[in-house]
N, CA, C and O atoms as a printed pandas DataFrame, in Angstrom:
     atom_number atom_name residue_name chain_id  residue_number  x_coord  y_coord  z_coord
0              1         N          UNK        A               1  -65.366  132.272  102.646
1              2        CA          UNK        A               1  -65.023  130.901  102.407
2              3         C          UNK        A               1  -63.548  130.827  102.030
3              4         O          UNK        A               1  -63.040  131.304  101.015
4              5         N          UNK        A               2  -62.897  130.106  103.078
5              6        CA          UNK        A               2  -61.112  129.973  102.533
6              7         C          UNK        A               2  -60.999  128.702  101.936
7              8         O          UNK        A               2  -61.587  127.716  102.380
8              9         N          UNK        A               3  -60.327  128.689  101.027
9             10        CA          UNK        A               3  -60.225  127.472   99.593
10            11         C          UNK        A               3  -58.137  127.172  100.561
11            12         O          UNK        A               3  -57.362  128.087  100.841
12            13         N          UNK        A               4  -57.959  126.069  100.727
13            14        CA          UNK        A               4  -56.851  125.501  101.036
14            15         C          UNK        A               4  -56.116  124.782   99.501
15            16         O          UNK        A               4  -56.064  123.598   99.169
16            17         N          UNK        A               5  -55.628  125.962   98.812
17            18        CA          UNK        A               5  -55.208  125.654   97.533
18            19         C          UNK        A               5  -54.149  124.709   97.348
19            20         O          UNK        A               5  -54.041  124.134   96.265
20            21         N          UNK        A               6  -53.207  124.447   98.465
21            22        CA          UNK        A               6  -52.474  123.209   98.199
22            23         C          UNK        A               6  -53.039  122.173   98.723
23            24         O          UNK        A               6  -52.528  121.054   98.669
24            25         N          UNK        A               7  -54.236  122.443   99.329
25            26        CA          UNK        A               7  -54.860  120.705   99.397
26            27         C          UNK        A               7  -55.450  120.346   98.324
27            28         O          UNK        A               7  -55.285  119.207   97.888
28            29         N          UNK        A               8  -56.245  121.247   97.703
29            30        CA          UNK        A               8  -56.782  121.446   96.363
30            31         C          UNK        A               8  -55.761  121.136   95.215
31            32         O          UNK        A               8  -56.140  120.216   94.490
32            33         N          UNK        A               9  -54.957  121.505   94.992
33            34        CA          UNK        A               9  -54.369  121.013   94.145
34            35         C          UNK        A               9  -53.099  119.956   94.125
35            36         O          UNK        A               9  -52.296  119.708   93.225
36            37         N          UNK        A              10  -53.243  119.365   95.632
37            38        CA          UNK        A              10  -52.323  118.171   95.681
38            39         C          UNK        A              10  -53.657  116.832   95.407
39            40         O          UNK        A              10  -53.197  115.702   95.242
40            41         N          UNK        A              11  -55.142  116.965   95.368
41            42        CA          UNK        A              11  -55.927  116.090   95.321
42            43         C          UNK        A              11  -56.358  116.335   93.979
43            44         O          UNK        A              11  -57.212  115.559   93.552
44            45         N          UNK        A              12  -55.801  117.585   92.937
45            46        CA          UNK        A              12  -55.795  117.081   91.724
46            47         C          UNK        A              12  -54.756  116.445   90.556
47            48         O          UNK        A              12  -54.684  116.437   89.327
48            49         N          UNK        A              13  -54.039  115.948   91.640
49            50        CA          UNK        A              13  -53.027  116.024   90.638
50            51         C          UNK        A              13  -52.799  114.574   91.246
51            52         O          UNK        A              13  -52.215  113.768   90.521
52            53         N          UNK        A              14  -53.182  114.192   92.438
53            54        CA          UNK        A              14  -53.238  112.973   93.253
54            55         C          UNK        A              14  -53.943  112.061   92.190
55            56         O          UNK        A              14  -53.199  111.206   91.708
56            57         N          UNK        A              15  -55.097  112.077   91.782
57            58        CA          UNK        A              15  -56.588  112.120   90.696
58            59         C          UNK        A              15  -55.959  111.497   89.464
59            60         O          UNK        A              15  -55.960  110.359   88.996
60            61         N          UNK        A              16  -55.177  113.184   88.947
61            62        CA          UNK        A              16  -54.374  112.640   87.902
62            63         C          UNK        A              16  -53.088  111.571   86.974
63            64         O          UNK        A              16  -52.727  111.252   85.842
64            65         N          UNK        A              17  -52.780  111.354   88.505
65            66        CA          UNK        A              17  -51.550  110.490   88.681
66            67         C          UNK        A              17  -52.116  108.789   88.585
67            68         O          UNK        A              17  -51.676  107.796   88.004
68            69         N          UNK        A              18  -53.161  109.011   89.361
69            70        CA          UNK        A              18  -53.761  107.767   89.521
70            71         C          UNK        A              18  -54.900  106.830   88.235
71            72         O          UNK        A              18  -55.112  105.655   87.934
72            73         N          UNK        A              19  -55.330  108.037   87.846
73            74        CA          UNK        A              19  -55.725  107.655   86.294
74            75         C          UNK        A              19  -55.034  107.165   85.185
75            76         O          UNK        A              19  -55.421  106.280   84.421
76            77         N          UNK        A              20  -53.652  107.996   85.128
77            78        CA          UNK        A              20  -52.523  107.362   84.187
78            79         C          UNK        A              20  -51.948  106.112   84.715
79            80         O          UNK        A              20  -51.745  105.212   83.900
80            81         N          UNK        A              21  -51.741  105.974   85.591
81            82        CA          UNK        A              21  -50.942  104.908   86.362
82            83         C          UNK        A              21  -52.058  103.335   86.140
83            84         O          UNK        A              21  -51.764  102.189   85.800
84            85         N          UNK        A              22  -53.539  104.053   86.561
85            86        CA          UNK        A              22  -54.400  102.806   85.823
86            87         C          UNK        A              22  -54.452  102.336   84.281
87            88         O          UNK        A              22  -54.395  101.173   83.882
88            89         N          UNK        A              23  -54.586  103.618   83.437
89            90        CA          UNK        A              23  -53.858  103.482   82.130
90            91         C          UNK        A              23  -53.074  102.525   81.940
91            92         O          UNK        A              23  -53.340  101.428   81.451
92            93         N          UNK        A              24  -51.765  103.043   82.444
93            94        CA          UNK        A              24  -50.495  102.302   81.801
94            95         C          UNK        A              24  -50.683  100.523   82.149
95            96         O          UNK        A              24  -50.234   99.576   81.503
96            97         N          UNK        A              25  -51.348  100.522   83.159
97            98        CA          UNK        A              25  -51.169   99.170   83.987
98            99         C          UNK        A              25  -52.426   98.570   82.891
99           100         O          UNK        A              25  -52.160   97.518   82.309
100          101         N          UNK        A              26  -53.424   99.056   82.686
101          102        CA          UNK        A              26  -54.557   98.521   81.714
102          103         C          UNK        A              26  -53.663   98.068   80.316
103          104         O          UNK        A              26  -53.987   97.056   79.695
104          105         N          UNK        A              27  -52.684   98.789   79.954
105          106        CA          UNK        A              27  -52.344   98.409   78.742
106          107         C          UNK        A              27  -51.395   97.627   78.947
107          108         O          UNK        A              27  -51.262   96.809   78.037
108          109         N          UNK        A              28  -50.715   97.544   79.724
109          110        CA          UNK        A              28  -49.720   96.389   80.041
110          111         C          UNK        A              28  -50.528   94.883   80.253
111          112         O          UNK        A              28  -50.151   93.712   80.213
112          113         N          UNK        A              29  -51.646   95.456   80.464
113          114        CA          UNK        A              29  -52.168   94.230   80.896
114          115         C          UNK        A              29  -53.037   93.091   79.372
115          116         O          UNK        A              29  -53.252   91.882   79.288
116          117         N          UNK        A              30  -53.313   94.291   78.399
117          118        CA          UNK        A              30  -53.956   94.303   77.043
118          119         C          UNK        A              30  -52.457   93.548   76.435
119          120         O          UNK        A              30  -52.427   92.319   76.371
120          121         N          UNK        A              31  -51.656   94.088   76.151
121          122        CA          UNK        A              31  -50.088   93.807   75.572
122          123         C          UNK        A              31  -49.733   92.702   75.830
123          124         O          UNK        A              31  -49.478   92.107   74.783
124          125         N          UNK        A              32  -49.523   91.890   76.998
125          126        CA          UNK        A              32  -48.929   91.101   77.848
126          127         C          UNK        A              32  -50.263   89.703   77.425
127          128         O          UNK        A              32  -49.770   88.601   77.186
128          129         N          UNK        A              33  -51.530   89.791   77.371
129          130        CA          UNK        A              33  -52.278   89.055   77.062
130          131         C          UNK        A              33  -52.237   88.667   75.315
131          132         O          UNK        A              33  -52.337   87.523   74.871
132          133         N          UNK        A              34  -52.069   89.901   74.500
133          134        CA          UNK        A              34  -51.783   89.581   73.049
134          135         C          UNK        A              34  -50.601   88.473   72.917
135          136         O          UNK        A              34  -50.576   87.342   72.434
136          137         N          UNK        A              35  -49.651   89.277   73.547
137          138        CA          UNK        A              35  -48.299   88.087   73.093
138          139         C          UNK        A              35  -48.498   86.852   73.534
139          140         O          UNK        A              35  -48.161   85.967   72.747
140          141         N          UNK        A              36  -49.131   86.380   74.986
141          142        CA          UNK        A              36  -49.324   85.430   75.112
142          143         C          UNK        A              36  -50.591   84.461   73.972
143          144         O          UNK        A              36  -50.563   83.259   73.709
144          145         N          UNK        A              37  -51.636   85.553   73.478
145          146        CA          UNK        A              37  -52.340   84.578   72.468
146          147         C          UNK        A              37  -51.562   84.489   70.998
147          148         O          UNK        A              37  -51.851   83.715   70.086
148          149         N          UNK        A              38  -50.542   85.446   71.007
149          150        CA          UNK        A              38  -49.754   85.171   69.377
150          151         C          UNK        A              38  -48.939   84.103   69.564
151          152         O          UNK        A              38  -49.261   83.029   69.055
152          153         N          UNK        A              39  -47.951   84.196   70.195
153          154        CA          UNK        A              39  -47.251   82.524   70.664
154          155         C          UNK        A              39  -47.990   81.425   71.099
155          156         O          UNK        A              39  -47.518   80.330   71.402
156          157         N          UNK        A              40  -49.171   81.753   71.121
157          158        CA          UNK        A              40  -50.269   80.409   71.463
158          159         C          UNK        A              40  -50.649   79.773   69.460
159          160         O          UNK        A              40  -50.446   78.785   68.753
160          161         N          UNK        A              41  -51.235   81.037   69.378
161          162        CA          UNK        A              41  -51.054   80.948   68.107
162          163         C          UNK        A              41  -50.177   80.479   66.995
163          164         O          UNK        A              41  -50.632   80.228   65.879
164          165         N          UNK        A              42  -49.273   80.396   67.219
165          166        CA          UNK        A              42  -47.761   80.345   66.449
166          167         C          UNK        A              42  -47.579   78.863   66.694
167          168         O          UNK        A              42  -47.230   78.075   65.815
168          169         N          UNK        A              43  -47.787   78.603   67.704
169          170        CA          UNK        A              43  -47.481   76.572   68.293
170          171         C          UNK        A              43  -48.417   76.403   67.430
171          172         O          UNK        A              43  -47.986   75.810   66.441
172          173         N          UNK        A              44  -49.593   76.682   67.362
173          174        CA          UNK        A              44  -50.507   75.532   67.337
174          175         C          UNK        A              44  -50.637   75.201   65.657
175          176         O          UNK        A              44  -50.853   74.080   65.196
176          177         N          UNK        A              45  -50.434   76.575   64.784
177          178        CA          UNK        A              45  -49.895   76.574   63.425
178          179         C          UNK        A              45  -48.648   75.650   62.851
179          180         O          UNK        A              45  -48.514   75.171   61.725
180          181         N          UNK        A              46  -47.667   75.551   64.155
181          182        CA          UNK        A              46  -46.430   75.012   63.404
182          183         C          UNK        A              46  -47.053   73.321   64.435
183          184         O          UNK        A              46  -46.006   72.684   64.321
184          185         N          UNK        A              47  -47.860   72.517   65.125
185          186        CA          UNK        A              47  -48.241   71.846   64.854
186          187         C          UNK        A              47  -48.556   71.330   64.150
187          188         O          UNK        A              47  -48.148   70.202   63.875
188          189         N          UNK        A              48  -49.738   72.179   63.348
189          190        CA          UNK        A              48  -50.223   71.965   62.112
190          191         C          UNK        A              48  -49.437   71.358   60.875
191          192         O          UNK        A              48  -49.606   70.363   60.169
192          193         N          UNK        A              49  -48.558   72.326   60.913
193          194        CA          UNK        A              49  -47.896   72.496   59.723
194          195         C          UNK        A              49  -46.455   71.230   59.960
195          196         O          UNK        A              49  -45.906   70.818   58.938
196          197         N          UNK        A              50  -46.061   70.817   61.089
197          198        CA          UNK        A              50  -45.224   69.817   61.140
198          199         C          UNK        A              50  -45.721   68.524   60.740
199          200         O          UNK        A              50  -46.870   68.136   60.954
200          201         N          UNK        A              51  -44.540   67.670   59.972
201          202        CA          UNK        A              51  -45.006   66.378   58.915
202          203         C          UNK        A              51  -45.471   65.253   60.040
203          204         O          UNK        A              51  -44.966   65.045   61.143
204          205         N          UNK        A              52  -46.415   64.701   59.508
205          206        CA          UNK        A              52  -47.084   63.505   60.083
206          207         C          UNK        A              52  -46.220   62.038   60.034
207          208         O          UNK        A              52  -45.838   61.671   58.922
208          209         N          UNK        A              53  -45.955   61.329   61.026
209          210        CA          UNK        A              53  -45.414   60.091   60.643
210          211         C          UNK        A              53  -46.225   59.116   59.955
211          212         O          UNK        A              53  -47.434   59.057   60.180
212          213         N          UNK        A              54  -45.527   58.175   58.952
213          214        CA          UNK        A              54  -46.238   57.611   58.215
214          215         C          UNK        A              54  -47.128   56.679   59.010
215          216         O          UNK        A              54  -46.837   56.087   60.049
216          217         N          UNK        A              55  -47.810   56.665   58.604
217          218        CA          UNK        A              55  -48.502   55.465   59.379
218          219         C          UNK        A              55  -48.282   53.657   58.473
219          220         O          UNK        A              55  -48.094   53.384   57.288
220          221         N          UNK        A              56  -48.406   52.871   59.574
221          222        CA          UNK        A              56  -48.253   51.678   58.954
222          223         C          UNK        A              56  -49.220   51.324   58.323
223          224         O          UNK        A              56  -50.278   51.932   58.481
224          225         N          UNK        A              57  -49.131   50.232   57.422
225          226        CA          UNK        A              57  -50.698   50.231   56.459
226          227         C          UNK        A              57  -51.451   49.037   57.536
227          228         O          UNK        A              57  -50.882   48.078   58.057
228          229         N          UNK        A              58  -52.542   49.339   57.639
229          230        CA          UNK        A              58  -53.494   48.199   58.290
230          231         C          UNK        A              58  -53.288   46.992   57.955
231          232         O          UNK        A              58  -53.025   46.697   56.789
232          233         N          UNK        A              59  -53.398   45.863   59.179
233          234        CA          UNK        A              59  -53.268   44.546   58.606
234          235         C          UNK        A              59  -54.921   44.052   58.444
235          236         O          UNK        A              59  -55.965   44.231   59.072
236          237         N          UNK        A              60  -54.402   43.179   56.966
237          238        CA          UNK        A              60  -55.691   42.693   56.276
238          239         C          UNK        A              60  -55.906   41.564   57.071
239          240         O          UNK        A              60  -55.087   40.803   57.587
240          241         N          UNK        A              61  -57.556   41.569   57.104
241          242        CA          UNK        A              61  -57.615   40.013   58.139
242          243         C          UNK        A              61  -58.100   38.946   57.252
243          244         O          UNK        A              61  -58.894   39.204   56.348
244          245         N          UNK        A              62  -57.597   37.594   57.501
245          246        CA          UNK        A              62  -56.992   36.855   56.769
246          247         C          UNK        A              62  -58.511   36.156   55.696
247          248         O          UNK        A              62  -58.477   35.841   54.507
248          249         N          UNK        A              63  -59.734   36.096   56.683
249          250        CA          UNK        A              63  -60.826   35.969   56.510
250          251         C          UNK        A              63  -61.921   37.473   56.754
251          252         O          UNK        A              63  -62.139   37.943   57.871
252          253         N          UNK        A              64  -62.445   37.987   55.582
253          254        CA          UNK        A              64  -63.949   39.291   56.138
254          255         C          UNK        A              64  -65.074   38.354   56.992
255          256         O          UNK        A              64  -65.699   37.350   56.651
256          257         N          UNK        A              65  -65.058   38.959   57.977
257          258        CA          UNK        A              65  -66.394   38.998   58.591
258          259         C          UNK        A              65  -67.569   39.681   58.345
259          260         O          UNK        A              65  -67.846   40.876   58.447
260          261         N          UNK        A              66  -68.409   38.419   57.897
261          262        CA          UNK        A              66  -69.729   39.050   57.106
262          263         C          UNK        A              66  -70.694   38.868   58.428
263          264         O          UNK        A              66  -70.709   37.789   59.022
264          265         N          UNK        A              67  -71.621   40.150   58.919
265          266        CA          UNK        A              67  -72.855   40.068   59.486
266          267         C          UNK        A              67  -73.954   40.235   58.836
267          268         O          UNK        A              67  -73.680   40.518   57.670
268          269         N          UNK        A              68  -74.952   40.203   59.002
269          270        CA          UNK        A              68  -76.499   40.403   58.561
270          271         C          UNK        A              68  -76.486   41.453   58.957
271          272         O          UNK        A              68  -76.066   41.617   60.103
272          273         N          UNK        A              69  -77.091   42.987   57.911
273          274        CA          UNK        A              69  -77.535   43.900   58.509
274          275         C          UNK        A              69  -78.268   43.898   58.870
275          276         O          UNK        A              69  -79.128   43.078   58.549
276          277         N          UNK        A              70  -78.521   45.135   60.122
277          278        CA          UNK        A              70  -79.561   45.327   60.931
278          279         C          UNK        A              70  -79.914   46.845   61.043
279          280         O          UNK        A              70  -78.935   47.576   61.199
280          281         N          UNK        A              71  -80.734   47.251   61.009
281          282        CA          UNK        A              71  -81.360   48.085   60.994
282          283         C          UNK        A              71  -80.930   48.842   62.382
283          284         O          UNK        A              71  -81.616   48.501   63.346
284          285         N          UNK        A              72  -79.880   49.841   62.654
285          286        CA          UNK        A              72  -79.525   50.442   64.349
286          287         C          UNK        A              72  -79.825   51.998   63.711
287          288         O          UNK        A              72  -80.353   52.388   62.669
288          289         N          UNK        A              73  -79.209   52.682   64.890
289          290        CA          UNK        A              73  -79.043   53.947   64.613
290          291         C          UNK        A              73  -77.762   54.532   64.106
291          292         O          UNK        A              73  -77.770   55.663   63.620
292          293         N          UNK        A              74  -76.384   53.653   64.211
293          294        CA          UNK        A              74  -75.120   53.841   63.675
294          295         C          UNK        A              74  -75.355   53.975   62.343
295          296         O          UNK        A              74  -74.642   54.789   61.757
296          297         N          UNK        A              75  -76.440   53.193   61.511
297          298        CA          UNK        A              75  -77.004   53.170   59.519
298          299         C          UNK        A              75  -77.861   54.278   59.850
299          300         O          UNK        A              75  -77.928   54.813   58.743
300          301         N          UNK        A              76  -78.521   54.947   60.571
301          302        CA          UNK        A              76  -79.054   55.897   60.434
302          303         C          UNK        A              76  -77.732   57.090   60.390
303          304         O          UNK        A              76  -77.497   57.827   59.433
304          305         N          UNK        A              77  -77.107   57.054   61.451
305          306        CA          UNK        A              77  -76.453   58.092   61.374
306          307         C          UNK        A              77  -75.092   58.197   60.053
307          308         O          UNK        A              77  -74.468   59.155   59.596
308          309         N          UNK        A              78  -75.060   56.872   59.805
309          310        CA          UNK        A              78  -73.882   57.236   58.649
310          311         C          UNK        A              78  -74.537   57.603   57.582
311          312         O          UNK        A              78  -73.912   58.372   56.852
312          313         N          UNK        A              79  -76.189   57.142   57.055
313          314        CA          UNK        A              79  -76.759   57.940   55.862
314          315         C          UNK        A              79  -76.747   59.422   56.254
315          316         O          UNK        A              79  -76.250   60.317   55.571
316          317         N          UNK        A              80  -77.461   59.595   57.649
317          318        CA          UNK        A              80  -77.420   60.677   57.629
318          319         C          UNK        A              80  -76.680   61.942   57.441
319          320         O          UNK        A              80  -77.051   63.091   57.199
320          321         N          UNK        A              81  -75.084   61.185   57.691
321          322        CA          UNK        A              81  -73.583   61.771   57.461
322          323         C          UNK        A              81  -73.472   61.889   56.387
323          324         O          UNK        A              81  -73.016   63.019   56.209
324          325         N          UNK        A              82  -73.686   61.134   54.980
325          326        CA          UNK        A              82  -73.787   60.457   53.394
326          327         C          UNK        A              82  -74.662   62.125   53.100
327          328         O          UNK        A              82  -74.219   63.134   52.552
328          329         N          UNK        A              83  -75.362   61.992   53.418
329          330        CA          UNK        A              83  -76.545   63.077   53.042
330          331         C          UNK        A              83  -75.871   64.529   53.043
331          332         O          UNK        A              83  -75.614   65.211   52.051
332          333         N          UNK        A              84  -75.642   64.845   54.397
333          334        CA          UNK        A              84  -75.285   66.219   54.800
334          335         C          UNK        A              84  -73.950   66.414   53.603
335          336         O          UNK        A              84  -73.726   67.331   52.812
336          337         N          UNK        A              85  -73.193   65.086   53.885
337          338        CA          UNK        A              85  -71.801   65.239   53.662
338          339         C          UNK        A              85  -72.063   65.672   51.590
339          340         O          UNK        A              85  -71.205   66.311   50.981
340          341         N          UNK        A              86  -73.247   65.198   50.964
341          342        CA          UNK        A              86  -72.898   65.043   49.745
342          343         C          UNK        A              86  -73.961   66.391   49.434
343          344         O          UNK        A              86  -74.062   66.784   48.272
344          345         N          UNK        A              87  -74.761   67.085   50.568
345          346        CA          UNK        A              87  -75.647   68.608   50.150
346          347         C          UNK        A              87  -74.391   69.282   49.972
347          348         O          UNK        A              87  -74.132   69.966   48.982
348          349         N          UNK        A              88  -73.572   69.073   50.990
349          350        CA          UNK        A              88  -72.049   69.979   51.465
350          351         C          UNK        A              88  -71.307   70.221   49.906
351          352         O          UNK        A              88  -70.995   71.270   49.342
352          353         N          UNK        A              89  -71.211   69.203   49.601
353          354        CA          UNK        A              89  -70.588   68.870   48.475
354          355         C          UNK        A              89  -70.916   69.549   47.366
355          356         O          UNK        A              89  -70.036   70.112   46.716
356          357         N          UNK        A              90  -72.493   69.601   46.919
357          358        CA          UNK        A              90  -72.862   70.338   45.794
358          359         C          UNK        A              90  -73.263   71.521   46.207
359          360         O          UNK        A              90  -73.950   72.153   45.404
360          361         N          UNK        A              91  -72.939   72.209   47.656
361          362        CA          UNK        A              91  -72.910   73.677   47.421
362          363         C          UNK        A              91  -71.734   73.941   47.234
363          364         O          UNK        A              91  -71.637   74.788   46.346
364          365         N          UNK        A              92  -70.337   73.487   47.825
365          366        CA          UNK        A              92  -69.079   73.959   47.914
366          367         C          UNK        A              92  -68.803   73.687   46.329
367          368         O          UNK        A              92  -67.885   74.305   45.790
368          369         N          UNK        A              93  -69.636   72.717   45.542
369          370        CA          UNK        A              93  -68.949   72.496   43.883
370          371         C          UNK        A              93  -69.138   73.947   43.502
371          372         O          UNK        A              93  -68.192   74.680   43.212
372          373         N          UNK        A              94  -70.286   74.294   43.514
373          374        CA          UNK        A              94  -70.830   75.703   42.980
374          375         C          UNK        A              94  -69.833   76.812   43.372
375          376         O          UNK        A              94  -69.978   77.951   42.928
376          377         N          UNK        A              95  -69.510   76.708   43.638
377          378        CA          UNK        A              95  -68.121   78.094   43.851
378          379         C          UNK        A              95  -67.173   78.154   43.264
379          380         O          UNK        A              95  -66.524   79.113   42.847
380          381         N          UNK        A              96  -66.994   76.714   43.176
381          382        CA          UNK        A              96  -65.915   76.768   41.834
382          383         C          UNK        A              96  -64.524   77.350   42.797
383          384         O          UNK        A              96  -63.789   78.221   42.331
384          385         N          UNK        A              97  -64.336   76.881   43.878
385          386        CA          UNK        A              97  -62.816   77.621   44.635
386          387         C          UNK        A              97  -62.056   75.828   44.059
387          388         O          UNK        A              97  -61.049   75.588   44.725
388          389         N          UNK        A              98  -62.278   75.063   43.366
389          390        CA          UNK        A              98  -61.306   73.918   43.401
390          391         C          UNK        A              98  -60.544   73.323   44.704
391          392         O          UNK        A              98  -59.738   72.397   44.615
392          393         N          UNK        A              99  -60.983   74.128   46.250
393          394        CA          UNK        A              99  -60.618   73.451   47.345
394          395         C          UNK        A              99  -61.380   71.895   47.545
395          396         O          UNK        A              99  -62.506   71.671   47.102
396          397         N          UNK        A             100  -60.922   71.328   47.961
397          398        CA          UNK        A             100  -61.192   70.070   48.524
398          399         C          UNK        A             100  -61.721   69.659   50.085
399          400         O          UNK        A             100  -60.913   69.749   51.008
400          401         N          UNK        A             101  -62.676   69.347   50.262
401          402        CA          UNK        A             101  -63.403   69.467   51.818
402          403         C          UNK        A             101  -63.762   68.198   52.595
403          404         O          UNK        A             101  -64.551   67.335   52.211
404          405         N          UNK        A             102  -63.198   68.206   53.533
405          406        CA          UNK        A             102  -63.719   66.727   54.523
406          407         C          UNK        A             102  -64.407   67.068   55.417
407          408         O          UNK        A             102  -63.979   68.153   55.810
408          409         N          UNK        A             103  -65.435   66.693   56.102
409          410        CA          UNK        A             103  -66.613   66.231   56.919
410          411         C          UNK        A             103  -66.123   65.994   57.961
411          412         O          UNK        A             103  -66.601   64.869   58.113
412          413         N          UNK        A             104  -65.271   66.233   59.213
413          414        CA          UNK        A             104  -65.002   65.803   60.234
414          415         C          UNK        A             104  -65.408   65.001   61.704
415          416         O          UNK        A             104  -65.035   64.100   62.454
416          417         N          UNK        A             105  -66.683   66.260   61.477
417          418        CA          UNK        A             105  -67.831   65.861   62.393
418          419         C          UNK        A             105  -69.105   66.412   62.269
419          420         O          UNK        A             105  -69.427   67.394   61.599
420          421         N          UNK        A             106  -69.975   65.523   63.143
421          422        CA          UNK        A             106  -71.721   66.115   62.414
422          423         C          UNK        A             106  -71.845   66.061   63.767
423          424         O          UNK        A             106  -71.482   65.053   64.373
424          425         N          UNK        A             107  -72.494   67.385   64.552
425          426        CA          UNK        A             107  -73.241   67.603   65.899
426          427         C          UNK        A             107  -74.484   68.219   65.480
427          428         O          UNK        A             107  -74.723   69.113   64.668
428          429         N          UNK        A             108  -75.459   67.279   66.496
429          430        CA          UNK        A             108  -76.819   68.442   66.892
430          431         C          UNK        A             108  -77.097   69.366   67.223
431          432         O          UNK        A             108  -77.173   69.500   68.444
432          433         N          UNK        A             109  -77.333   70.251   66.564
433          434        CA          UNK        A             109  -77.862   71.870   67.211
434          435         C          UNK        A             109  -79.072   71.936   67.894
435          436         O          UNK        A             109  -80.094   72.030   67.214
436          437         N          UNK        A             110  -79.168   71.898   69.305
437          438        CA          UNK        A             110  -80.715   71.986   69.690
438          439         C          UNK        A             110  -81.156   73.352   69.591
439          440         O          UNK        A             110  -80.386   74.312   69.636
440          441         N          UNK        A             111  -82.649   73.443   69.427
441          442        CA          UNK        A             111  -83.202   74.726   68.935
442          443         C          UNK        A             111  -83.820   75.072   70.425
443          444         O          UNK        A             111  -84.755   74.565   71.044
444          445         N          UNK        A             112  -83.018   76.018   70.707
445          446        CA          UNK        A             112  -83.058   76.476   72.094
446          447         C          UNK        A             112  -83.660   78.020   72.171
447          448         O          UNK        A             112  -83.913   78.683   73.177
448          449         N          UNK        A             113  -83.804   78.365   70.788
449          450        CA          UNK        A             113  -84.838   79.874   70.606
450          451         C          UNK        A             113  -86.063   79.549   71.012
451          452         O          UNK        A             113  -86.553   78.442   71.234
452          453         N          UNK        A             114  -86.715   81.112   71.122
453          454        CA          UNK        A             114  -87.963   81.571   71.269
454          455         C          UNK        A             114  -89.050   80.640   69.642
455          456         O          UNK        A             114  -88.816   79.933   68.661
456          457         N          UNK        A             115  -90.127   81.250   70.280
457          458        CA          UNK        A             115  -91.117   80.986   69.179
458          459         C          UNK        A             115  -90.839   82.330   68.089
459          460         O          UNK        A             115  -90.940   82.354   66.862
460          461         N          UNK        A             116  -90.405   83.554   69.173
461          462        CA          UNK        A             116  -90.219   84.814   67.972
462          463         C          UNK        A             116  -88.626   84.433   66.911
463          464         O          UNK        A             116  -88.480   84.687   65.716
464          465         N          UNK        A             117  -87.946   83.982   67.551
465          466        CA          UNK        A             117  -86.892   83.668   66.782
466          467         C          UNK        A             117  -87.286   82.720   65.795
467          468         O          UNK        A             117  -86.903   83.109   64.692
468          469         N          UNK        A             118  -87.992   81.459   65.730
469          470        CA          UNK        A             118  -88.299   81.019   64.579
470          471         C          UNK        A             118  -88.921   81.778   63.732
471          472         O          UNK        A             118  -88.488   81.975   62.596
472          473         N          UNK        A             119  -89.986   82.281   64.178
473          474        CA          UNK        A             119  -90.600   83.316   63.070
474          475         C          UNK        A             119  -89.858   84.165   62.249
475          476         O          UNK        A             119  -89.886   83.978   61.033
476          477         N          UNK        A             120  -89.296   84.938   62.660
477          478        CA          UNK        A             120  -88.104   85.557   62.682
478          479         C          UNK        A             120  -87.412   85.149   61.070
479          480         O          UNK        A             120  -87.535   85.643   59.950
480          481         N          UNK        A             121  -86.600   83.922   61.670
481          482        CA          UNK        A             121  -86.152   82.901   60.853
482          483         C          UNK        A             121  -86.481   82.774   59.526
483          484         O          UNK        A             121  -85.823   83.035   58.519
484          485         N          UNK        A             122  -88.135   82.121   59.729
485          486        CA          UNK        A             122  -88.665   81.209   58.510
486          487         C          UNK        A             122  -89.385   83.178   57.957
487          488         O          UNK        A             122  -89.049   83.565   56.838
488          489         N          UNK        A             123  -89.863   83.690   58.430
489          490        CA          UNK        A             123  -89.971   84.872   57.721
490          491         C          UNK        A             123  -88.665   85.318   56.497
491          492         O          UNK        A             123  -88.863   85.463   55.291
492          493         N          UNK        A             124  -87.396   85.463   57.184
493          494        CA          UNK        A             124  -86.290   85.777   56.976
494          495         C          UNK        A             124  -85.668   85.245   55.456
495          496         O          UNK        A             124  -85.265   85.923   54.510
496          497         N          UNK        A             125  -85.782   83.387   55.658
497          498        CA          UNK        A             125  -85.334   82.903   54.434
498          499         C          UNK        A             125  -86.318   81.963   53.692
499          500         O          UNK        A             125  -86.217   80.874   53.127
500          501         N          UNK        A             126  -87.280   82.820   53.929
501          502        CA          UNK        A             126  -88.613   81.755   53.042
502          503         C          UNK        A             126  -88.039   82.713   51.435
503          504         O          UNK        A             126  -87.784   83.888   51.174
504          505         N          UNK        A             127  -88.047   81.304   50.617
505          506        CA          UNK        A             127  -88.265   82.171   48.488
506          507         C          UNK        A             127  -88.961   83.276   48.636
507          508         O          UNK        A             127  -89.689   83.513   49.601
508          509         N          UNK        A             128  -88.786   83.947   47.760
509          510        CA          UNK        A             128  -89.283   85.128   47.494
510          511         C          UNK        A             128  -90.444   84.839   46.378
511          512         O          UNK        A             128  -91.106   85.771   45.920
């Protein structure tokens, strides 16, 4: 059996060349994606952090318009906001961090688990 040692070792080194070369290009490609999320990052902080124009104060109307309440789902959903917003409240008191917290928004979570995942669940954080 004749072994053709420079084909042999031009197809390992062919191998080898081509592995690093994917390397380098993988990390260029890792690198090049960071900086772009740190300067993404960096705007959206100094958004943040840039001063708000004052706003004008609302004009008062000259007469309130009084309706009859009615019973909709907008009074459902603002108790329901009242509620969440004031449980929120007396767990975040309990910590005692003296931060201050606003309520922004309230979305539905649909319960899109299994029957084992509830179990799961109510097993999980039932009192002891």
């Amino acid at each position: 059996m004749n072994v053709n040692w420079t084909e042999a070792w031009a197809t390992v080194l062919t191998g080898i060349v081509v592995v690093f070369v994917a390397l380098v290009v993988l990390i260029a490609v890792v690198w090049i994606f960071g900086v772009i999320s740190s300067s993404a990052g960096k705007k959206a902080a100094a958004a943040k952090k840039a001063p708000e124009a004052p706003k004008a104060p609302a004009a008062v109307p000259a007469a309130p318009v009084v309706t009859a309440p009615a019973a909709s789902s907008d009074d459902e959903m603002d108790a329901v906001a009242a509620a969440i917003t004031a449980a929120l409240a007396v767990i975040l008191s309990e910590e005692g961090t003296g931060k201050s917290y606003v309520v922004k928004s309230i979305k539905r979570v649909r319960n899109g688990g299994s029957a084992w995942r509830g179990a799961g669940l109510a097993e999980n954080v039932r009192p002891f």
